[in-house]
C-alpha positions in Angstrom: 106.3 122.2 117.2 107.7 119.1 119.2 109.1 116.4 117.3 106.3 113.9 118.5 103.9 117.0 116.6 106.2 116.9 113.6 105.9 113.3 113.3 102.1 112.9 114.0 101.5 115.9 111.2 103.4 113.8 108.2 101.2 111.0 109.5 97.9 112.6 108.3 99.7 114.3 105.8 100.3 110.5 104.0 96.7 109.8 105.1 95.4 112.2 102.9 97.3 111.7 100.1 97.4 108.0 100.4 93.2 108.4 100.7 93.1 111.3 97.6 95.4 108.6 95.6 92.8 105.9 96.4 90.1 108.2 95.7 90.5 109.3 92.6 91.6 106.1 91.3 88.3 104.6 92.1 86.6 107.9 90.9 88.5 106.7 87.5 86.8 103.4 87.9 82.9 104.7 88.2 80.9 105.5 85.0 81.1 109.1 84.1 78.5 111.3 85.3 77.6 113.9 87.3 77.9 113.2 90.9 81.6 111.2 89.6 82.7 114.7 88.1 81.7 116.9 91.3 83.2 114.3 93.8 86.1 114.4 91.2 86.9 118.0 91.3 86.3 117.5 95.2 89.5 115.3 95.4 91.3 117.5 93.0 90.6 120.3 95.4 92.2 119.1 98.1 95.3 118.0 96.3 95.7 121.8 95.4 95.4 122.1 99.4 97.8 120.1 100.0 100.2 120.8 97.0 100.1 124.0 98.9 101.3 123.4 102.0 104.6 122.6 100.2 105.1 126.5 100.2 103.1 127.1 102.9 103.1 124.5 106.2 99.5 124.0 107.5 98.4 124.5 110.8 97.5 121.3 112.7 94.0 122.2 112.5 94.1 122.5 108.9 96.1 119.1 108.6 93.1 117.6 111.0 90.3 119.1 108.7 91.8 117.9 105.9 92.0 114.8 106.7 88.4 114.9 107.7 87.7 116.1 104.4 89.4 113.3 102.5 88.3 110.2 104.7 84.8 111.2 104.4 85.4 111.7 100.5 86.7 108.5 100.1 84.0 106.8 102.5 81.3 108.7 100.0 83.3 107.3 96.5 83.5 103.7 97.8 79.7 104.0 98.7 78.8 104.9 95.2 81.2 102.1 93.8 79.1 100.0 95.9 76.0 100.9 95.0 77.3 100.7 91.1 78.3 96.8 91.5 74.6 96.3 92.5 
C-alpha cells in the first residue's frame, strides 16, 4: 500500500468513527423505542468492525463499505431526530 493509500485509509477510518461517535450520541438523545434500539445495535456493530481491524487491517474495500455503512446510518438517525422535533 502507497503511502498516499495509507493516508487516504486513516481518512475514512476517522470518518467512521467520528460518524459512529455522532451517531450514537444522537441515538442517546431520541426516546427509547424500537427502531432507536435496532439502529442502536447497528452502530454498535460497526464499532465491533472496526475495533477489529486493530488486530486485523481491513481491506480498502472493507474500509469503503464501511464507511458507506456508517454515513448512511447516521443520515437515517438524524432523519428520525428530525422527524422527533416535529
Amino acid at each position: 500500500m502507497s503511502s498516499k493509500d495509507a493516508k487516504q485509509g486513516s481518512t475514512r477510518i476517522a470518518i467512521v468513527e467520528q460518524s459512529l461517535i455522532d451517531t450514537l450520541e444522537r441515538l442517546r438523545e431520541l426516546e427509547p423505542g424500537p427502531r432507536v434500539r435496532e439502529l442502536r445495535a447497528k452502530a454498535e456493530g460497526y464499532e465491533r468492525a472496526l475495533r477489529g481491524w486493530t488486530t486485523r487491517p481491513p481491506s480498502e474495500e472493507q474500509r469503503a463499505a464501511l464507511l458507506r455503512l456508517v454515513l448512511e446510518l447516521n443520515v437515517e438517525v438524524m432523519e428520525i431526530g428530525r422527524e422527533a422535533r416535529g
